[in-house]
Backbone as a chain_set.jsonl record, in Angstrom:
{"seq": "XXXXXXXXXXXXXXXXXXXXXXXXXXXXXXXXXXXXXXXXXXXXXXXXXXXXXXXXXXXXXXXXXXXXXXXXXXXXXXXXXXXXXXXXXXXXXXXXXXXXXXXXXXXXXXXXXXXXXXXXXXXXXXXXXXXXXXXXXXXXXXXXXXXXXXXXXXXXXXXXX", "coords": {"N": [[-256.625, -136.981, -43.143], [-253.904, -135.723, -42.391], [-249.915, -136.45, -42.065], [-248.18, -136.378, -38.85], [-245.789, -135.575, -38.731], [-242.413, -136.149, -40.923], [-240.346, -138.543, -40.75], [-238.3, -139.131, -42.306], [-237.335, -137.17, -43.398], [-236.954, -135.312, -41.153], [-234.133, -134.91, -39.391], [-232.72, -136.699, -37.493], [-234.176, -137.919, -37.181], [-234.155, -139.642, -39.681], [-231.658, -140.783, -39.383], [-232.104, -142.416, -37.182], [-233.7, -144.028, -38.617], [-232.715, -145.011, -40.991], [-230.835, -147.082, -39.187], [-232.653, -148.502, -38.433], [-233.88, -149.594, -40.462], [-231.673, -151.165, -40.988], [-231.629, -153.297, -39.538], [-234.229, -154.62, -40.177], [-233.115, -154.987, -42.465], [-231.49, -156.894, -42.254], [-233.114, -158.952, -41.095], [-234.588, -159.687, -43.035], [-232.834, -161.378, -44.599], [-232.381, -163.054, -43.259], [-232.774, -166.964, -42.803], [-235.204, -167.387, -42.593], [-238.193, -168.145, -44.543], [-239.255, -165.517, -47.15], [-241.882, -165.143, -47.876], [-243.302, -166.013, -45.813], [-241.84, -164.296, -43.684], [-243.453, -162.329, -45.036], [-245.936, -162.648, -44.557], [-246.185, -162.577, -41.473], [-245.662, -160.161, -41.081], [-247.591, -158.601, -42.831], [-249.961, -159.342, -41.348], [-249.669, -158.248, -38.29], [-249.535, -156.009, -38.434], [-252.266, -155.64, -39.747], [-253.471, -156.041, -37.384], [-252.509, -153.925, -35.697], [-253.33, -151.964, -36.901], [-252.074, -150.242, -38.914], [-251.926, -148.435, -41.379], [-250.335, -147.421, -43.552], [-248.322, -149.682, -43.417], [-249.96, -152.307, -43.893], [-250.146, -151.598, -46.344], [-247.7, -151.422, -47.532], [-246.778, -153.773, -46.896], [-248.903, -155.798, -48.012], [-248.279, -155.088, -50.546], [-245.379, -155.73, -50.727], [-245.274, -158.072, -50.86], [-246.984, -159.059, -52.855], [-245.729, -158.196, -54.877], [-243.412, -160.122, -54.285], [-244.509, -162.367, -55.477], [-246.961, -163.372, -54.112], [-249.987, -164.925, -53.464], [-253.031, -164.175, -54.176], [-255.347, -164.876, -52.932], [-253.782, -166.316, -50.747], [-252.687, -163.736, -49.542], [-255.121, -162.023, -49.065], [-256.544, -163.969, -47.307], [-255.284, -163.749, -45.053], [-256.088, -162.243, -42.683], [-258.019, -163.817, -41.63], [-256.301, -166.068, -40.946], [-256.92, -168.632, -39.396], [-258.833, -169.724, -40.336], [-259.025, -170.715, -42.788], [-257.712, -172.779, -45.323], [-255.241, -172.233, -46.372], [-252.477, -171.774, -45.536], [-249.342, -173.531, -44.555], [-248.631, -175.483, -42.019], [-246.424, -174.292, -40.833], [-245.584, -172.032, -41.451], [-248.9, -171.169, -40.202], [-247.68, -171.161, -37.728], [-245.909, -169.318, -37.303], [-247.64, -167.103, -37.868], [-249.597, -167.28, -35.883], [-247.586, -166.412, -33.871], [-246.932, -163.998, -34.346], [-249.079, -163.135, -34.059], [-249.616, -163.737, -30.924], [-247.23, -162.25, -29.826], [-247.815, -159.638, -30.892], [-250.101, -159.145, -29.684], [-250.02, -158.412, -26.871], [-250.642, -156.728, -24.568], [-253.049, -157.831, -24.296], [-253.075, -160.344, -23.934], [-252.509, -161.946, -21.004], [-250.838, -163.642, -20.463], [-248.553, -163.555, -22.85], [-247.311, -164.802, -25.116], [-247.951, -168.336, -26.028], [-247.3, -171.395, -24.346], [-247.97, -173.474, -26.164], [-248.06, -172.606, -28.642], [-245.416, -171.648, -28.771], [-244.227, -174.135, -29.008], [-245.023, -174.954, -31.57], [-243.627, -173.101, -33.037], [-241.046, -174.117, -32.728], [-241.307, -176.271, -33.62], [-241.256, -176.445, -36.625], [-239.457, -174.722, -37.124], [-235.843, -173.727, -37.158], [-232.733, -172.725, -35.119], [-232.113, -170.185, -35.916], [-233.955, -169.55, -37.527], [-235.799, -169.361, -35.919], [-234.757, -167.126, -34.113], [-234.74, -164.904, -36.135], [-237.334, -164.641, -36.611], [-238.725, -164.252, -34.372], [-237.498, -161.424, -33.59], [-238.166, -160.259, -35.82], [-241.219, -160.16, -35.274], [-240.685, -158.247, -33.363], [-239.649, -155.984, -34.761], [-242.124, -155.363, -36.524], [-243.809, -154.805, -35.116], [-242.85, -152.169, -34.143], [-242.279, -150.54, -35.887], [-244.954, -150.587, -36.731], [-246.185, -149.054, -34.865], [-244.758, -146.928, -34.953], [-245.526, -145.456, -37.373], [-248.118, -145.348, -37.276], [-248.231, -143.571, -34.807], [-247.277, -141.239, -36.017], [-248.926, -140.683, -38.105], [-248.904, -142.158, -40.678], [-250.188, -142.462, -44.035], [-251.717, -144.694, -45.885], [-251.329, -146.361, -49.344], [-249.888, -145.083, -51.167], [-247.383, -146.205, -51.201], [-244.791, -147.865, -53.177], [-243.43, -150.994, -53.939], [-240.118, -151.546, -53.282], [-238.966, -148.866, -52.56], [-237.578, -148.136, -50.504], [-234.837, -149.446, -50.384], [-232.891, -147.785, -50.691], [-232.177, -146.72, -48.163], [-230.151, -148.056, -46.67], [-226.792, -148.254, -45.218]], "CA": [[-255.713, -136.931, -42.016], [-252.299, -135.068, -42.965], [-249.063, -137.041, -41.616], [-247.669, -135.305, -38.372], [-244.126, -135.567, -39.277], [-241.99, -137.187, -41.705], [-239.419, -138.971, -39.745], [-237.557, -139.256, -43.255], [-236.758, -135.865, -43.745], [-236.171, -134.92, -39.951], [-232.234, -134.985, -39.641], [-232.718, -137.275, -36.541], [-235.469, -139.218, -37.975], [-233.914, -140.264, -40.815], [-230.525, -141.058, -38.729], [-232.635, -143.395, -36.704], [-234.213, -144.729, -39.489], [-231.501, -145.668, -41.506], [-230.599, -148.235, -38.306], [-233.969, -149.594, -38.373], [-233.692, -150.168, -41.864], [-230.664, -152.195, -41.33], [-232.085, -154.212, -38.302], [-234.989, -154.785, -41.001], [-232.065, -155.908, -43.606], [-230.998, -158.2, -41.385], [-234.042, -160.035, -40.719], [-234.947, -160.325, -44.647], [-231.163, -161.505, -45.457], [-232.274, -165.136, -42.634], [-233.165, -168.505, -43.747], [-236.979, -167.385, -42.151], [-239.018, -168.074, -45.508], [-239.848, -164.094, -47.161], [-243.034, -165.313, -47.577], [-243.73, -165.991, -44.269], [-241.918, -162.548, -43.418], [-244.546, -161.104, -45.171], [-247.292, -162.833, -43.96], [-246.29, -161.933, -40.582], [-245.237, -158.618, -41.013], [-248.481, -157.894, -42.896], [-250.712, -159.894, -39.835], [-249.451, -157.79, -37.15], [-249.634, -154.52, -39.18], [-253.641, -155.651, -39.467], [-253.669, -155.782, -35.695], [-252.083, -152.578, -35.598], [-254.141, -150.574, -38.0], [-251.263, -149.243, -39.372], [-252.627, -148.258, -42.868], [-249.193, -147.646, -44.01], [-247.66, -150.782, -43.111], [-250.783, -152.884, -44.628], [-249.812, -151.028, -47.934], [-246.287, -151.519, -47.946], [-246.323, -155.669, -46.682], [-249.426, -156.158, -48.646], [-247.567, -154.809, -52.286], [-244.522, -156.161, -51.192], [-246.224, -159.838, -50.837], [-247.896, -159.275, -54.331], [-244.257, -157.99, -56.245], [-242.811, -161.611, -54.356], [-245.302, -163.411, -56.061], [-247.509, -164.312, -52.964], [-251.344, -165.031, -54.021], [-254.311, -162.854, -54.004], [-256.288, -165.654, -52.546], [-253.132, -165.752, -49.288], [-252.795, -162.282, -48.878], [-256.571, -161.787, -48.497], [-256.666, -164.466, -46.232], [-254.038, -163.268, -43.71], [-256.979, -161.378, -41.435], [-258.612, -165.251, -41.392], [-255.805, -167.246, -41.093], [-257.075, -169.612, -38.714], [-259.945, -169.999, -40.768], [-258.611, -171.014, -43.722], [-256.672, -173.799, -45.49], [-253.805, -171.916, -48.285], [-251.315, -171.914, -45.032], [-248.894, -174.307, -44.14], [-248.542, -176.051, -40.236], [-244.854, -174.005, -40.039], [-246.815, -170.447, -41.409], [-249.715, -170.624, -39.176], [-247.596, -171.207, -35.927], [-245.183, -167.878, -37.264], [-249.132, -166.554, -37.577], [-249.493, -167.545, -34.345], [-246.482, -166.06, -32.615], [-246.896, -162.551, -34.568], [-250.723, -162.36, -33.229], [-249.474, -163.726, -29.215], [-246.518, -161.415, -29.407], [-248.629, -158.419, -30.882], [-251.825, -158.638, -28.482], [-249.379, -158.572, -25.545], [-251.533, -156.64, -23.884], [-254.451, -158.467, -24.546], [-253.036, -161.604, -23.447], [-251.518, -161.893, -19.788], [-249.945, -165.03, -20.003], [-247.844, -163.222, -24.134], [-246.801, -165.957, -26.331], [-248.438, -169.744, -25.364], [-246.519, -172.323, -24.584], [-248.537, -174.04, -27.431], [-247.78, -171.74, -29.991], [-243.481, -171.401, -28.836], [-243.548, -175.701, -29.34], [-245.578, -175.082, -32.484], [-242.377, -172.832, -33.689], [-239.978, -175.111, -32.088], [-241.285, -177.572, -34.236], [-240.872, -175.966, -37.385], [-238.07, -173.545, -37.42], [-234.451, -173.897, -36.423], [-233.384, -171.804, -34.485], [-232.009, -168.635, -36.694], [-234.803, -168.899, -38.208], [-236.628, -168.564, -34.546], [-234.656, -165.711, -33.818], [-235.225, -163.585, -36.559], [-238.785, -164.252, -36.221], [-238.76, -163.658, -33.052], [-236.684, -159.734, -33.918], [-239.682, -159.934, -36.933], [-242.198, -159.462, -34.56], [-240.747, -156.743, -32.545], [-239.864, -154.611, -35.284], [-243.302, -154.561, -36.917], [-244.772, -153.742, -34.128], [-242.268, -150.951, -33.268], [-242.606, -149.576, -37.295], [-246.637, -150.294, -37.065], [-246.718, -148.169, -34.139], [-244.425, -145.142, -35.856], [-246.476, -145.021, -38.601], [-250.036, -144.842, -36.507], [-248.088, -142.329, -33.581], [-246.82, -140.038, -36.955], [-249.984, -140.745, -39.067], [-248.331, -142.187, -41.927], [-251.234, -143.106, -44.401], [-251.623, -145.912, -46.879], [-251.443, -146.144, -50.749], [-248.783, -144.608, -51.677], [-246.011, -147.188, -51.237], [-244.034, -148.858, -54.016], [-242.005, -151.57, -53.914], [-238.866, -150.899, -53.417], [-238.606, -147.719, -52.689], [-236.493, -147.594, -49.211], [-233.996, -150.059, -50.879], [-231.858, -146.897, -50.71], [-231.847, -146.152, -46.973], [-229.296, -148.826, -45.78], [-225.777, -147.453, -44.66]], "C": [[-254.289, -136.817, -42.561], [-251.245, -136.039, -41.729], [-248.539, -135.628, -40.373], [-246.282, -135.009, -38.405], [-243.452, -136.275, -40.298], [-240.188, -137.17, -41.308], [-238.128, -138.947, -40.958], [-237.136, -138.673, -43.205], [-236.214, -135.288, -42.165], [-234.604, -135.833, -40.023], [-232.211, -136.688, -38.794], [-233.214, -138.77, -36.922], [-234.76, -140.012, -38.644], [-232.637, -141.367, -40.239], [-230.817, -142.496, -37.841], [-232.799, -144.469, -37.302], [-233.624, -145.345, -40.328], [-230.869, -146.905, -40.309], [-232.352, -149.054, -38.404], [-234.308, -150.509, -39.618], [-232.789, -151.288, -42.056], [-230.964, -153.258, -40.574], [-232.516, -155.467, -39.371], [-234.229, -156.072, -41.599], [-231.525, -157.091, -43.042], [-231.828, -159.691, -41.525], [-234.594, -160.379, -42.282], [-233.933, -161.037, -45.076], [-231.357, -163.32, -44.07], [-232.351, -165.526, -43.495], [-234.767, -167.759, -43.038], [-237.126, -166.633, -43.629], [-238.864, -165.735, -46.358], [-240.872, -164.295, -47.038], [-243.836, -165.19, -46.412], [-243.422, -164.787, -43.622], [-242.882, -161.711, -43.609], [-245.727, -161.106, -44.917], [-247.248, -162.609, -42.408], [-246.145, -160.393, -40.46], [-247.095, -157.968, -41.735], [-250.169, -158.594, -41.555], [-250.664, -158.566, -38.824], [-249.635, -155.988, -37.512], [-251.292, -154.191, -39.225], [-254.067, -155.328, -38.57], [-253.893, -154.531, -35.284], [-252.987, -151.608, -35.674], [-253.306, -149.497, -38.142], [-251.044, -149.388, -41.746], [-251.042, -148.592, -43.605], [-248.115, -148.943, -44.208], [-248.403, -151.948, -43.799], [-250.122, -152.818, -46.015], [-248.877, -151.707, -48.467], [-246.455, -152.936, -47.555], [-247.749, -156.297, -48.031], [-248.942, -155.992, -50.446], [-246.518, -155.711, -52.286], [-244.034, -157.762, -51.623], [-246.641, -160.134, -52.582], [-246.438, -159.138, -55.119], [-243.647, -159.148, -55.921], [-243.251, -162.467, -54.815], [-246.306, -163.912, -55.142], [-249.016, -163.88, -53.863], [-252.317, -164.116, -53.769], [-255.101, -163.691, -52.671], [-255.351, -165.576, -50.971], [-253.527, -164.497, -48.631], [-254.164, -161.794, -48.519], [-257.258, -162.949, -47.732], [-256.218, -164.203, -45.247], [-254.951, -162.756, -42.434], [-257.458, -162.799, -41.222], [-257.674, -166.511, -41.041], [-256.221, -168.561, -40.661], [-258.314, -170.355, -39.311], [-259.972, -170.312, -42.537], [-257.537, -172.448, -44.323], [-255.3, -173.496, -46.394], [-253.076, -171.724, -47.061], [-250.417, -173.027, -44.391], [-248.68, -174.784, -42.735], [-247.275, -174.547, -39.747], [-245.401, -171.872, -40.553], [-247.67, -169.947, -40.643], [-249.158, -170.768, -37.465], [-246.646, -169.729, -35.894], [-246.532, -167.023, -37.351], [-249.713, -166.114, -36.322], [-248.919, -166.552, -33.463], [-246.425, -164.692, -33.075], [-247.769, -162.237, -33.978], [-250.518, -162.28, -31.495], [-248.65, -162.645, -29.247], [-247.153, -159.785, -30.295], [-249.279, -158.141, -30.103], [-250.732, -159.079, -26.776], [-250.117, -158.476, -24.542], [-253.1, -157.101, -23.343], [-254.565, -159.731, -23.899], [-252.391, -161.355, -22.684], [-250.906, -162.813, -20.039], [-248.494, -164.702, -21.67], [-247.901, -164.982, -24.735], [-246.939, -167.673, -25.563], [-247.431, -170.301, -25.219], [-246.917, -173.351, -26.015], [-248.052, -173.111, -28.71], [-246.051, -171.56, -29.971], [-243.623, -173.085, -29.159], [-244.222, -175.599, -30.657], [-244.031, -174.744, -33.895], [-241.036, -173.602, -33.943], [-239.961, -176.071, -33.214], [-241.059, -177.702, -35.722], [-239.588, -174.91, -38.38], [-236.737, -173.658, -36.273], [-234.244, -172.538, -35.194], [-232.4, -170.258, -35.215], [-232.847, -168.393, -37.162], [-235.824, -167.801, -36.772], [-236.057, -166.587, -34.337], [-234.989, -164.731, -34.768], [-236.685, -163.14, -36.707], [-239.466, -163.637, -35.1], [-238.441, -161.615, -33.152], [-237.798, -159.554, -35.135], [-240.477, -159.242, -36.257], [-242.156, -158.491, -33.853], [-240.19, -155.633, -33.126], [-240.808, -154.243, -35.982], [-243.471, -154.299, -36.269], [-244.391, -152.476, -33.885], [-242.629, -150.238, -34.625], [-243.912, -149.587, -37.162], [-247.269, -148.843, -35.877], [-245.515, -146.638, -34.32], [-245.394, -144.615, -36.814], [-247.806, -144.909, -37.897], [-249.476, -144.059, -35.737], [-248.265, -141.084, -34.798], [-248.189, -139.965, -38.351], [-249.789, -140.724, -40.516], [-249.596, -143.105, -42.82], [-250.965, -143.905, -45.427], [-251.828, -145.661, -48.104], [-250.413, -145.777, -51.306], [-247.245, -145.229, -52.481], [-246.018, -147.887, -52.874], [-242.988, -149.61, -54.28], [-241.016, -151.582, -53.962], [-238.338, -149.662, -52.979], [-237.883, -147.139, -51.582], [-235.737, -148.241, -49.572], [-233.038, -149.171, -51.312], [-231.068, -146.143, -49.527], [-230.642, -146.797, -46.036], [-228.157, -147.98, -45.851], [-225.792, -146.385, -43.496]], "O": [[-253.667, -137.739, -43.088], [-251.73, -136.307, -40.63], [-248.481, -134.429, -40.644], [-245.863, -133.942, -37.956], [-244.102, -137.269, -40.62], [-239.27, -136.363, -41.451], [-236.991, -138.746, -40.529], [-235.99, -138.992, -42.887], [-235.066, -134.853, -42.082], [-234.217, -136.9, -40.499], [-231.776, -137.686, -39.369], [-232.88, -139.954, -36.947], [-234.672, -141.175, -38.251], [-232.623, -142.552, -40.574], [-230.033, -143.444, -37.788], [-232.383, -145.581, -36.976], [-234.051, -146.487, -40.501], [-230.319, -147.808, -40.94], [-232.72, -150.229, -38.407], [-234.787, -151.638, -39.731], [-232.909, -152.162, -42.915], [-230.504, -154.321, -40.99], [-231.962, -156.545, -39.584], [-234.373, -157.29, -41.489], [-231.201, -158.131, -43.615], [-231.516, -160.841, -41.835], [-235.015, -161.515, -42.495], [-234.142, -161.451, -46.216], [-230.647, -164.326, -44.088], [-232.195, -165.112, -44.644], [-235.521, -168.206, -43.902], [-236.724, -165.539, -44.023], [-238.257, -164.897, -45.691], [-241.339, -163.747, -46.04], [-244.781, -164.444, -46.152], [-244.299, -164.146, -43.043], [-243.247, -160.754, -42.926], [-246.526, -160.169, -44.936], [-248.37, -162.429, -41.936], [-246.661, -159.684, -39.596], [-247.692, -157.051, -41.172], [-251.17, -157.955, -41.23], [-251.702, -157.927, -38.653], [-249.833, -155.051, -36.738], [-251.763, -153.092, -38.934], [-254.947, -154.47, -38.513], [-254.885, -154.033, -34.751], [-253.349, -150.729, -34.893], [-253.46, -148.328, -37.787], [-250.486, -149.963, -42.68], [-250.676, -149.673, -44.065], [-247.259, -149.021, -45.089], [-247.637, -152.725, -44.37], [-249.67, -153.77, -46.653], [-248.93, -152.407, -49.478], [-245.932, -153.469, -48.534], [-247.445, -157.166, -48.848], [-249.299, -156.752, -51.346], [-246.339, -156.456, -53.25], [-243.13, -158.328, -52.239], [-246.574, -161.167, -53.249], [-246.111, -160.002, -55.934], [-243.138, -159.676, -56.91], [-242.647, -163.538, -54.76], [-246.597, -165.082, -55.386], [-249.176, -162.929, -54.628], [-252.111, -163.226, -52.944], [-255.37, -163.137, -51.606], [-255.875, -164.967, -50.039], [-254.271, -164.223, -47.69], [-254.221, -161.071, -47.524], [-258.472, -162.893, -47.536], [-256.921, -164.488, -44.277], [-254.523, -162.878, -41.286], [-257.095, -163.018, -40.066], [-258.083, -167.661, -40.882], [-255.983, -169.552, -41.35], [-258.736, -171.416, -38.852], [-260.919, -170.092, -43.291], [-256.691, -172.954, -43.586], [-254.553, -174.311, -46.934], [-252.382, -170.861, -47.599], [-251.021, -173.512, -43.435], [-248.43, -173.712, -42.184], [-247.271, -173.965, -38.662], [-245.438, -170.856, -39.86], [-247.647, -168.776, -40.262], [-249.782, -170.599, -36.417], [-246.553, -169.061, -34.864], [-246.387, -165.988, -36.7], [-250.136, -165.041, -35.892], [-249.501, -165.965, -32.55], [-245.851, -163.96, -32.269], [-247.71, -161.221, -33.285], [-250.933, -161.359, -30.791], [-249.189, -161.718, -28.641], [-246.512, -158.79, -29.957], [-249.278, -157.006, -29.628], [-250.936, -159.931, -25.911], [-250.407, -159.364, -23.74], [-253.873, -156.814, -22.429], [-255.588, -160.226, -23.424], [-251.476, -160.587, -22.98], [-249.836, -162.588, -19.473], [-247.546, -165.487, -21.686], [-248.614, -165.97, -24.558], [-246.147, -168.093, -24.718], [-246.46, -169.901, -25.863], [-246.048, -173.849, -26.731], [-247.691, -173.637, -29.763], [-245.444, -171.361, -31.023], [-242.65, -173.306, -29.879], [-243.858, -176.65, -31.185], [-243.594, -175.368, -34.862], [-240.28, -173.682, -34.911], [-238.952, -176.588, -33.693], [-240.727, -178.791, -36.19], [-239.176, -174.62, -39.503], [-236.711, -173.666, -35.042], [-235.043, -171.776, -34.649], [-232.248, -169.322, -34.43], [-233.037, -167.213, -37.46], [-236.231, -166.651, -36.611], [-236.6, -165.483, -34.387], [-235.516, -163.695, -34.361], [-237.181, -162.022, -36.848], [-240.393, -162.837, -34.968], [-239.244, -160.77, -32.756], [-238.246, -158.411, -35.225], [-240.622, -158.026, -36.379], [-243.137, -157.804, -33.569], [-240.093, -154.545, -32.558], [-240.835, -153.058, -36.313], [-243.419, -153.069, -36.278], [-245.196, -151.632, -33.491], [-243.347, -149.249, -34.478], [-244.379, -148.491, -37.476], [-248.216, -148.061, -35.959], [-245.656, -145.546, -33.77], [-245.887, -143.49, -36.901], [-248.517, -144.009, -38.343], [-250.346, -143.194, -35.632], [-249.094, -140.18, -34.69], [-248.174, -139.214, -39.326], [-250.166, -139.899, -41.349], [-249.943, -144.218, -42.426], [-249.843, -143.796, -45.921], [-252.554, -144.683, -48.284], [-250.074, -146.531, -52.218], [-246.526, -145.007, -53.455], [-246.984, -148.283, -53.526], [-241.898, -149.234, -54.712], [-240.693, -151.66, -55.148], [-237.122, -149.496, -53.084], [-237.562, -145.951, -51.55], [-234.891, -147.697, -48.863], [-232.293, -149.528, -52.224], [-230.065, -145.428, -49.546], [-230.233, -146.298, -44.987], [-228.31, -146.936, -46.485], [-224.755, -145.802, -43.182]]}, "num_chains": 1, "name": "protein.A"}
């Protein structure tokens, strides 16, 4: 399955993309953990089935040092013990605010006092702006059929400005 565009190279695309990038920069540059960034960011990317996005959170988890044994838990979290109380409720709040549709009632009240109870609140917000720009990048990359493998760390760490 060939990519149907590459938003990079379109003039527009890229123009876009360069702001999304900085949004991005934003939300890596909180106090919300990276770790935890990347265990949500690669969670909700699972959801997704956005190959590309797997790739790129799952490498960029492994070049921060995160574990083999984590990162191949992340599809189980709930079923597992290597995450912390203040991890599995940002776990939590990437899977309610991903399966929007899935869930009528979005994001529990159990799962927002879970956050509450763990994270200030800058951290809240950028978790909060976490979750709605994977989803918005997991679902570019599955509309434009951007496929997986490829990625290497680092390698948009040139798109900001």
């Amino acid at each position: 399955m060939e990519p149907r565009i590459n938003l990079a190279t379109n003039e527009l695309g890229a123009k876009i993309g360069r702001r999304f990038y900085n949004v991005s920069l934003a939300i890596q540059q909180s106090p919300l953990p990276r770790d935890t960034q990347e265990l949500v960011m690669l969670r909700a990317s699972q959801i997704n089935g956005c190959g590309f996005c797997v790739d790129y959170h799952t490498k960029e988890a492994v070049h921060a040092g995160e574990t083999p044994v984590r990162i191949n838990l992340v599809a189980a979290w709930r079923h597992s013990t290597v995450f912390t109380e203040a991890e599995r409720a940002a776990l939590a709040l990437a899977e309610e605010g991903t399966r929007l549709a899935d869930a009528h009632h979005g994001v529990s009240d159990e799962t927002w006092a879970q956050v509450r109870k763990h994270y200030d609140d800058d951290q809240i917000a950028a978790l909060v702006y976490l979750v709605a720009m994977i989803n918005a990048a997991n679902r570019l990359g599955v509309i434009v059929r951007n496929q997986g493998g490829s990625y290497e760390p680092g390698m948009f760490t040139s798109m900001s400005s």
